[in-house]
KOLKEMAR-586693 format. One line per field, with one value per residue (C-alpha): residue number from 1; residue in three letters; x, y, z. Coordinates in pm, 1 decimal. Example, Ala and Ser with C-alpha at 12.3 -4.5 7.8 and 13.67 -1.06 7.14 Angstrom:
<sites>
num: 1, 2
residu: ALA, SER
xx: 1230.0, 1367.0
yy: -450.0, -106.0
zz: 780.0, 714.0
</sites>
This chain:
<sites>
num: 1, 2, 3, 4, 5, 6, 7, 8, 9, 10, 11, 12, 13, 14, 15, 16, 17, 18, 19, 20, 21, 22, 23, 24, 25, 26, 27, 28, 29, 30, 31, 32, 33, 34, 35, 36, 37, 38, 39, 40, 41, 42, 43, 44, 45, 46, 47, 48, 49, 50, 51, 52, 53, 54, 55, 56, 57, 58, 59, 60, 61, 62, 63, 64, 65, 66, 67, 68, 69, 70, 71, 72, 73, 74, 75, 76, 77, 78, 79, 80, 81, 82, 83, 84, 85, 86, 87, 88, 89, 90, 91, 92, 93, 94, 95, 96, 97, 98, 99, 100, 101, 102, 103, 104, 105, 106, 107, 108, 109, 110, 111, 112, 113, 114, 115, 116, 117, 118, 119, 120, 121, 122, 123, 124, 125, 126, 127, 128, 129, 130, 131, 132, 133, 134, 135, 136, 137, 138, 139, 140, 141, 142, 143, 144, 145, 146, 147, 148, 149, 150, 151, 152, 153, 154, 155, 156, 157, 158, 159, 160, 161, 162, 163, 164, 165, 166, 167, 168, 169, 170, 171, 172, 173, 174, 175, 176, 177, 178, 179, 180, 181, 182, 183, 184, 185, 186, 187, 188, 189, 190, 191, 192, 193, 194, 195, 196, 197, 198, 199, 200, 201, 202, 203, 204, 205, 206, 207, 208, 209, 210, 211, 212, 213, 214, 215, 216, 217, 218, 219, 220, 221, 222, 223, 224, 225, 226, 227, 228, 229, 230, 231, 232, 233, 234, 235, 236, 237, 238, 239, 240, 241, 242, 243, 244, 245, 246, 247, 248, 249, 250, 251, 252, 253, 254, 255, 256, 257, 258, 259, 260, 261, 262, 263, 264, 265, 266, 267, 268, 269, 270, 271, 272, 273, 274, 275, 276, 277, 278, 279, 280, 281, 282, 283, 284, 285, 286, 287, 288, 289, 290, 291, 292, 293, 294, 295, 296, 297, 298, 299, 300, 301, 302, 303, 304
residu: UNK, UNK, UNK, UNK, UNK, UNK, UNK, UNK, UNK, UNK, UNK, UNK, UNK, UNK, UNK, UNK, UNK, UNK, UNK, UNK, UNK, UNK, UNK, UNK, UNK, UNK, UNK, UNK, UNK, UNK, UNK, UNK, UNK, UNK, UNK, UNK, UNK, UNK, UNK, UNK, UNK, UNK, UNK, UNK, UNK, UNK, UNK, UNK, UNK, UNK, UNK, UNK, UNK, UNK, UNK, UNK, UNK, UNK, UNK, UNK, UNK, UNK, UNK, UNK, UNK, UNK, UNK, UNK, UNK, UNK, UNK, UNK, UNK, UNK, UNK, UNK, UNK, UNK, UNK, UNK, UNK, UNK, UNK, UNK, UNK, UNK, UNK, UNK, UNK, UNK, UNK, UNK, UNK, UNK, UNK, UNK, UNK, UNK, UNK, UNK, UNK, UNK, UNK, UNK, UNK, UNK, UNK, UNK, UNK, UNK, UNK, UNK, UNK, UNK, UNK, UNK, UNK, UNK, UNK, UNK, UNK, UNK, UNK, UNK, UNK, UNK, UNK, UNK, UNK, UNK, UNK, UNK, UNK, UNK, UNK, UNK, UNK, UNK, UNK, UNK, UNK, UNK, UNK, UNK, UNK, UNK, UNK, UNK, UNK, UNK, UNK, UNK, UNK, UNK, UNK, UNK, UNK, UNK, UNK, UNK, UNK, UNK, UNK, UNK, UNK, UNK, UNK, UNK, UNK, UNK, UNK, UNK, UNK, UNK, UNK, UNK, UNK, UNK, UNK, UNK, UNK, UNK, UNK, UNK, UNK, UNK, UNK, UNK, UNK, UNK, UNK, UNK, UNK, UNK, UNK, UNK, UNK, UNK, UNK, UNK, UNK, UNK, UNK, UNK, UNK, UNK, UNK, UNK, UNK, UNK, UNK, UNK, UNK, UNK, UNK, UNK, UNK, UNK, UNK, UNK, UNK, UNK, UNK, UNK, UNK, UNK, UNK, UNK, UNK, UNK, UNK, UNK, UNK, UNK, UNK, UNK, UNK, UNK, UNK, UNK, UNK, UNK, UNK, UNK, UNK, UNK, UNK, UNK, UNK, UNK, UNK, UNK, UNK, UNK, UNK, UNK, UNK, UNK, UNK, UNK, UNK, UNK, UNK, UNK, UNK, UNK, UNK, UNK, UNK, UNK, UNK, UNK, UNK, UNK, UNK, UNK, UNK, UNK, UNK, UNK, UNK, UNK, UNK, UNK, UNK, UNK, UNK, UNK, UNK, UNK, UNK, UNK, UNK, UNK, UNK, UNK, UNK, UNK, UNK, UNK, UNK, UNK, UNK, UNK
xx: -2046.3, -1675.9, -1629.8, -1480.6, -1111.6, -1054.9, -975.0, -600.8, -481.7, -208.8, 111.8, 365.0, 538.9, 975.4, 1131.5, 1423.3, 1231.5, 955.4, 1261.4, 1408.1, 1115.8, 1010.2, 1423.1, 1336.5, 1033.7, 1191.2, 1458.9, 1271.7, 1357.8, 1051.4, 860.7, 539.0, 215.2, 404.1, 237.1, 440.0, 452.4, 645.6, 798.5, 1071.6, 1067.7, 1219.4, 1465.7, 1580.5, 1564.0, 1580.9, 1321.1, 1046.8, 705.5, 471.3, 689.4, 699.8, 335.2, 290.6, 544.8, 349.8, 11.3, 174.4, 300.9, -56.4, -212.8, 33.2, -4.4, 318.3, 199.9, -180.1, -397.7, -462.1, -452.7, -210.3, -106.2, -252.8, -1.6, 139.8, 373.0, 185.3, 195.2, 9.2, 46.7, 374.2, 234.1, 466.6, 739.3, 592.7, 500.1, 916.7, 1074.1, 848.7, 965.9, 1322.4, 1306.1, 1073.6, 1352.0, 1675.2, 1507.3, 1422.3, 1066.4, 1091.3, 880.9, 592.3, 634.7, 358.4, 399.2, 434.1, 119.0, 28.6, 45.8, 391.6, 500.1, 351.8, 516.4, 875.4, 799.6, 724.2, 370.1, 35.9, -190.9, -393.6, -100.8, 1.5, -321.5, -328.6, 23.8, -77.2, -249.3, 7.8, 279.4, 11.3, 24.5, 362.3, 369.6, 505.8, 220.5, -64.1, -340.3, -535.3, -920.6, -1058.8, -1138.5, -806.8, -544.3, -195.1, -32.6, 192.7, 551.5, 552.6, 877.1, 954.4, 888.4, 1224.2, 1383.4, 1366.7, 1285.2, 1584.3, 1821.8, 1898.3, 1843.9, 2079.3, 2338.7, 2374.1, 2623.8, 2954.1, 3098.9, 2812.5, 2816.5, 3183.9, 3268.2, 3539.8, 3363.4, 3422.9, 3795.6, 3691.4, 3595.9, 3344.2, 3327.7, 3088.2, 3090.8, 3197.3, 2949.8, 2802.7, 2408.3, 2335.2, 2415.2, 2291.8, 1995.3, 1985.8, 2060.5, 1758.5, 1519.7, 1652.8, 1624.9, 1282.7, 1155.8, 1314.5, 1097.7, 803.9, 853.2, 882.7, 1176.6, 1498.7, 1854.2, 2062.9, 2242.2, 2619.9, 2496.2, 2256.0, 2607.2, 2783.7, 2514.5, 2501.5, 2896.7, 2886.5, 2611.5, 2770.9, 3091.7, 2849.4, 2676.8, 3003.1, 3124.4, 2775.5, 2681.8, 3002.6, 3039.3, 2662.7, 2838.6, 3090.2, 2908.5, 2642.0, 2929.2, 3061.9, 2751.2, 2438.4, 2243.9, 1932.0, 2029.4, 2042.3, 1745.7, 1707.2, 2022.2, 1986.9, 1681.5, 1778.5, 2082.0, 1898.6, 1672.0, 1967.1, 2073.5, 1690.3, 1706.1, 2061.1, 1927.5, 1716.3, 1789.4, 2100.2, 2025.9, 1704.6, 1514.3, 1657.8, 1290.7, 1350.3, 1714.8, 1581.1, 1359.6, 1653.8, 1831.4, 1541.4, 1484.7, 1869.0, 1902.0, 1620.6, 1786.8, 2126.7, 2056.5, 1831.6, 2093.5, 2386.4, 2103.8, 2078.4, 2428.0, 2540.0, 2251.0, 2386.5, 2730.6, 2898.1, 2944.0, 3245.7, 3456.7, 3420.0, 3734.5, 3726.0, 3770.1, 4077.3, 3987.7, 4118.8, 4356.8, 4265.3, 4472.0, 4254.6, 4463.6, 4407.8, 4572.5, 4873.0, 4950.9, 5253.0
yy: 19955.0, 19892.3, 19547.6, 19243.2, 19207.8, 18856.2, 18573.8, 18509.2, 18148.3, 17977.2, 18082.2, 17947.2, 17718.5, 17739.2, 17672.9, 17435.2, 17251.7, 17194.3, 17125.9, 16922.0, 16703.5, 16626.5, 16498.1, 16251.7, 16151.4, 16152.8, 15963.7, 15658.6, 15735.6, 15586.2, 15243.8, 15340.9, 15348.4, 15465.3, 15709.6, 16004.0, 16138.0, 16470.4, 16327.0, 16111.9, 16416.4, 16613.5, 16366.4, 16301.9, 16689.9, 16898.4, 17100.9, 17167.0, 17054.2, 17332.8, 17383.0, 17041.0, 17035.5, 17295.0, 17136.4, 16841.5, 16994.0, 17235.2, 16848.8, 16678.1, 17009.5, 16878.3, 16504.1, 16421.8, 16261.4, 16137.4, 16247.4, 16589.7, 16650.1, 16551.6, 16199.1, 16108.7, 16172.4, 15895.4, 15848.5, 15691.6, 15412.0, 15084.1, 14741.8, 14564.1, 14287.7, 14385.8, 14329.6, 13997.0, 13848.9, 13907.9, 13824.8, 13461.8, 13437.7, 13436.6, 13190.5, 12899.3, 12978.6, 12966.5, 12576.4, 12727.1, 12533.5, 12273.1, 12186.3, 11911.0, 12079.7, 12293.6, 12641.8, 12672.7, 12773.7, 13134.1, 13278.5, 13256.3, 13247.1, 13616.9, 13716.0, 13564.7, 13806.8, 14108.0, 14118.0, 14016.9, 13694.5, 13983.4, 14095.8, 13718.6, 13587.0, 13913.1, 13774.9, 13384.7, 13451.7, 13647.3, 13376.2, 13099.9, 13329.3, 13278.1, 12939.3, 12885.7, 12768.1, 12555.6, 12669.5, 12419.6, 12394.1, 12345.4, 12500.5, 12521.2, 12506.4, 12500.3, 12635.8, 12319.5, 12466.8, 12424.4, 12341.1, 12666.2, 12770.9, 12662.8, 12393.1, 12048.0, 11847.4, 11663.0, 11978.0, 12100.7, 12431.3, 12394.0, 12536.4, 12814.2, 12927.0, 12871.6, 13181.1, 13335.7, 13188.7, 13159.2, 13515.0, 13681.9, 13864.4, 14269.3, 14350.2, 14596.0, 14442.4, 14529.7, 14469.1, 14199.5, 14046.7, 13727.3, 13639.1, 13409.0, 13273.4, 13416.6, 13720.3, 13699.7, 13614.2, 13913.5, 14119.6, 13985.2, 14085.1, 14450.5, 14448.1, 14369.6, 14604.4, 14876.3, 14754.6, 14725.6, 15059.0, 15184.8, 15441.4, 15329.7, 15389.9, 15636.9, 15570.2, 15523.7, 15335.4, 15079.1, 15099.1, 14981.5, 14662.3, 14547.6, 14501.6, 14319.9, 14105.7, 14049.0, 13910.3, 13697.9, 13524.0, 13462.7, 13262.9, 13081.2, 12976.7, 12876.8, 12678.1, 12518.0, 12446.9, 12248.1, 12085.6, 11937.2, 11850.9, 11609.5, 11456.0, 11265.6, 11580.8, 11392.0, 11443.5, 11812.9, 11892.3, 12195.4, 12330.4, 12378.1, 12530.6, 12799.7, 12836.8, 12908.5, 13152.0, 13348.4, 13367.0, 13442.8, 13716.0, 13873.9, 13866.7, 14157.3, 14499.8, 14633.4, 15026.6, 15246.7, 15408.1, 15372.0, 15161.7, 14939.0, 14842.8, 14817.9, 14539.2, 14392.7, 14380.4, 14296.7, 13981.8, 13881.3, 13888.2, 13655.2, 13456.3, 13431.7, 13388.4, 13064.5, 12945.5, 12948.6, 12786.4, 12512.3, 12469.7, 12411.2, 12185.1, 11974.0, 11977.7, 11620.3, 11519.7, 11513.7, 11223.8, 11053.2, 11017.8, 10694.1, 10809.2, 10671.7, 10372.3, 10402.0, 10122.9, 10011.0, 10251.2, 10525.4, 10642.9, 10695.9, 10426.1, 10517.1, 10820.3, 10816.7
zz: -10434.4, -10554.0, -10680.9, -10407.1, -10551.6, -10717.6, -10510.4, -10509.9, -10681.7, -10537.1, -10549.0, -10807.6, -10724.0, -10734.2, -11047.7, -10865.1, -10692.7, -10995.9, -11181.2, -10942.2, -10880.4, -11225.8, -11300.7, -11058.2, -11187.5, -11538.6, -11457.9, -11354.9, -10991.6, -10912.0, -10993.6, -11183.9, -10986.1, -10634.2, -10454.5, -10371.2, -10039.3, -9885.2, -9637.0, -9893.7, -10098.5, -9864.0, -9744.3, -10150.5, -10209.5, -9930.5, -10013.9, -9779.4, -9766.2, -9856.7, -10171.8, -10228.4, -10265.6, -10483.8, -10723.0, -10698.3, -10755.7, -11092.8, -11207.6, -11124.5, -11358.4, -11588.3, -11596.3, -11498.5, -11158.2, -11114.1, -10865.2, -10649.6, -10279.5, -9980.1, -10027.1, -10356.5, -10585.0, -10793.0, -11068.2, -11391.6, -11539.0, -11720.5, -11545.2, -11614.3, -11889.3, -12131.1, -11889.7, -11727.2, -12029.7, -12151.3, -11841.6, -11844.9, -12193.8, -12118.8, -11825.6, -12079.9, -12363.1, -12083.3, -11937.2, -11610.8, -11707.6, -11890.9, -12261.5, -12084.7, -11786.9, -11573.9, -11482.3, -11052.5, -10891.9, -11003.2, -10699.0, -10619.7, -10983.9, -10981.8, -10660.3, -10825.7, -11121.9, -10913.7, -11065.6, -10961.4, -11051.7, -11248.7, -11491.1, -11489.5, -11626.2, -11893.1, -11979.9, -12044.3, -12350.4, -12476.2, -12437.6, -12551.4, -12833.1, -12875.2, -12883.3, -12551.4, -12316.3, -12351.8, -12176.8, -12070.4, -11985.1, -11631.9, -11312.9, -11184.7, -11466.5, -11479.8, -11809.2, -11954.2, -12100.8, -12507.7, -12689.0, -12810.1, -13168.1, -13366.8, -13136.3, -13167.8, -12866.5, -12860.5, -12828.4, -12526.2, -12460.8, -12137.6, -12031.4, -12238.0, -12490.0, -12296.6, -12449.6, -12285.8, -11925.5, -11940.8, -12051.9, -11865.1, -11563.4, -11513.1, -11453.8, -11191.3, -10875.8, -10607.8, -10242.5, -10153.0, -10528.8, -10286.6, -10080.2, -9918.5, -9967.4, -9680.5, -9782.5, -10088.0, -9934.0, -9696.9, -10044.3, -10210.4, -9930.6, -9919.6, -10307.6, -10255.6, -10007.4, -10190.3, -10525.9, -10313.5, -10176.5, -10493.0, -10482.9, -10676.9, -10584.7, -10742.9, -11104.9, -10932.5, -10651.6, -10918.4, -11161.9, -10881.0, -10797.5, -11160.0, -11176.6, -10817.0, -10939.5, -11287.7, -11097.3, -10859.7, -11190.9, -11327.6, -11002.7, -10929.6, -11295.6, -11383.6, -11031.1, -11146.7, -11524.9, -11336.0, -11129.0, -11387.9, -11625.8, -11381.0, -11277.7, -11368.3, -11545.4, -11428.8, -11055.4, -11061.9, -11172.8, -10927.1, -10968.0, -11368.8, -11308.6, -11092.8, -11314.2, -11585.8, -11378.8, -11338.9, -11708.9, -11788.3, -11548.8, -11611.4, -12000.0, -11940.7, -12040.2, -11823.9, -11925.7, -11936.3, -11723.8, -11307.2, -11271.8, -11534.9, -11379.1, -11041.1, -11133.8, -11318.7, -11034.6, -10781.5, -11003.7, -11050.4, -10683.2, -10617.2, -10848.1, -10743.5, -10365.5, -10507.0, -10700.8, -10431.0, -10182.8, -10478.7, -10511.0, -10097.7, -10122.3, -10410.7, -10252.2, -10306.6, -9961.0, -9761.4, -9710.1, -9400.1, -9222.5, -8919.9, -8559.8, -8393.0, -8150.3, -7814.9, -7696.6, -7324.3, -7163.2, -7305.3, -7559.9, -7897.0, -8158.0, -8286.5, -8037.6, -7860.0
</sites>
């Protein structure tokens, strides 16, 4: 009896689109830990599906994605404490909390971060570590702000460096680098979706968001600068904190992988949308300017 043929293996898949799909992945085109699915493949690549999957299944054999099977592939990666744990960091050293402060409510100081209460408690210790925090004992605890290591509680660690918020902003210009909070606010919330969606814009369009929002910081910090120079520093409490939220944010690293910038500029946008919100509502007031009175004939005084 003649021996049963062996049973065929998949076929190979196409060098472009293997190629094609592990740039992408290489690249940072996508946030670590998002699952991949066909469907935005082909709508980034072109390609279709059934090569698509094989590309993904040769990259799962490799370990480039995790996972096997339709819908369960997803780009690797450890859980952002590294990146928490700097990005808290830069906002205690900027003033956005203040030394003898407490820490806001974990919950939404993870969802601010882009994180989750998980990361953010692995992070705590690290900073207590640093000599930033104080964590305290109890059932429910806040984390109380330190001094930082090398400052002396009289100094002020705000504002800034005035070379550094004053610096002269890009000379080339972008459309919507004026805006208003609104739509910085609208900006923020499409910033956010696209994090939590996990796919990244391209490198010319991201280029093209970091110079708008470099020109934005430039106009709202510097606006904040003036205002808290001419005022009781005491009365503007909120609006040096969200000022500094944006120079603890914009301090991050500008280059690197398209991930890495997209949380950048996720964060930043958050940021700046707060800060012009803090800054119409710390507006000095307008002037109030008396109504004519009306003589008896109904007309105004001093009409003709």
């Amino acid at each position: 009896m003649a021996a049963l043929p062996p049973c065929a293996g998949p076929p190979p898949a196409d060098a472009d689109v293997l190629t094609h799909v592990r740039d992408r992945i290489a690249a940072g085109q996508y946030v670590p830990g998002t699952r991949l699915t066909l469907h935005e493949l082909h709508d980034a690549t072109g390609h279709p599906h059934a090569q698509l999957r094989l590309a993904l299944e040769h990259l799962a054999g490799e370990g480039v994605v995790n996972g096997r099977g339709r819908s369960r592939w997803r780009v690797p990666g450890d859980r952002p404490v590294e990146r928490t744990r700097h990005l808290l960091a830069e906002l205690i050293s900027h003033g956005a909390y203040l030394p003898g402060n407490e820490l806001p409510p974990l919950p939404g100081l993870a969802a601010a971060l882009l994180t989750s209460t998980a990361v953010l408690h692995e992070a705590l210790p690290l900073l207590a570590g640093d000599g930033l925090l104080d964590l305290a004992e109890g059932p429910h605890p806040r984390p109380r702000v330190l001094q930082p290591p090398g400052t002396h509680p009289s100094q002020d660690v705000w504002p800034p460096a005035w070379a550094e918020v004053l610096r002269v902003p890009p000379g080339q210009q972008r459309t919507g680098a004026s805006r208003g909070r609104h739509d910085l606010r609208e900006i923020s919330d499409r910033a956010r979706w696209r994090w939590h969606h996990g796919v990244c814009l391209p490198a010319k369009v991201t280029s093209e968001q970091e110079v708008r929002q470099s020109t934005v910081q430039h106009r709202l910090v510097r606006e904040a600068c003036g205002r808290m120079d001419t005022g009781s520093r005491s009365g503007h409490v909120g609006l040096r904190a969200a000022a500094a939220r944006v120079m603890a944010c914009a301090s991050l690293p500008a280059d690197g992988l398209l991930h890495q910038r997209a949380y950048r500029i996720t964060v930043l946008a958050a940021a700046l949308a707060d800060l012009a919100d803090e800054l119409f509502a710390s507006r000095p007031p307008r002037p109030s300017v008396p109504y004519p009175a009306r003589t008896a004939g109904g007309h105004r005084a001093g009409a003709a």
